[in-house]
N, C-alpha and C positions, 0 to 999 in steps of 0.2 A: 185552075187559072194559070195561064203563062204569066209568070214573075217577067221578066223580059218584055213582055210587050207592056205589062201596066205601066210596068217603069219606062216605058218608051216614050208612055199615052200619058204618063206623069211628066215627064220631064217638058213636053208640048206644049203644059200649061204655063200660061206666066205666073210665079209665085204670088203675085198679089191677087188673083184671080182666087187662089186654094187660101188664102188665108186671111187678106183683109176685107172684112164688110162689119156692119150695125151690128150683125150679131156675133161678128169673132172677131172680136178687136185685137189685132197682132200681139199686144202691149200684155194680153193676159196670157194669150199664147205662150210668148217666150215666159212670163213668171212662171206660168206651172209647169213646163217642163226645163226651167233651167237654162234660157239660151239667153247670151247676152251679143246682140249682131252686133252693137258698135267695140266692144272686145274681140269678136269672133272666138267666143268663148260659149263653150256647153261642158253640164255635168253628165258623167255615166251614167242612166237612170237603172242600168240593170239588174240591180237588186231589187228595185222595187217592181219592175215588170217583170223577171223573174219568181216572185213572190208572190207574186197576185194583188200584191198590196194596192199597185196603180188600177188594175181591172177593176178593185171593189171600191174605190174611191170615184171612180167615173162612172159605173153602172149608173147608180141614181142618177146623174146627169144628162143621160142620153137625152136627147132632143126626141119627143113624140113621132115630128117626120120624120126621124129615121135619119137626119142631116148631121150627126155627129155628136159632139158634147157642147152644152151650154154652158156655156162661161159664165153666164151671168146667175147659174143655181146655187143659193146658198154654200151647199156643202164643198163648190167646187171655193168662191168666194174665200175660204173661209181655210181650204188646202194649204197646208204651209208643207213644200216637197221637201225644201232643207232639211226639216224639223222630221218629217217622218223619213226621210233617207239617212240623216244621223243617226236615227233612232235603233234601223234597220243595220247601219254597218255598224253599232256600240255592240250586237248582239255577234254580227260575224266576228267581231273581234279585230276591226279596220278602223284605220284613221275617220274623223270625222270630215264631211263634204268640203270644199271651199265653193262659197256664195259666188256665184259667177259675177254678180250685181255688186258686190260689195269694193 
């Protein structure tokens, strides 16, 4: 796939289009991946995508259709990233995360 054109065919979209609706509520969005818009603050999540730790955390998640991850599945629910991203860098041997939220 041309990287370049998706991100073209991305960038087209109005961001509320790709992220706000009933079933992806923006508000879970930013929690699990760490973004805080009214700071314009985000954490590095690369350790944890890196690791695979986020793929095996979201697999169960996947939406049946095929439409991405549900938010509203238990296990994601229930995801604390801080908590497993501290976990992950106490092992690298790295400062622990700062809460973008906090």
């Amino acid at each position: 796939m041309n990287c370049i054109f998706t991100l073209r065919r991305l960038c087209s979209v109005p961001a509320s289009a790709l992220l706000c609706s009933v079933v992806r509520p923006v508000s879970l969005f930013y929690h699990l991946f760490l973004i805080n818009p009214e700071k314009r603050k985000a954490v590095q999540l690369c350790p944890l995508v890196n690791s695979g730790i986020l793929h095996r955390a979201l697999v169960p998640a996947l939406r049946a259709d095929g439409m991405g991850i549900d938010y509203t599945h238990p296990d994601i629910q229930a995801f604390d990233t801080v908590k497993v991203l501290d976990k992950k860098l106490k092992i690298m041997g790295r400062p622990p995360v700062v809460d973008p939220f906090a």
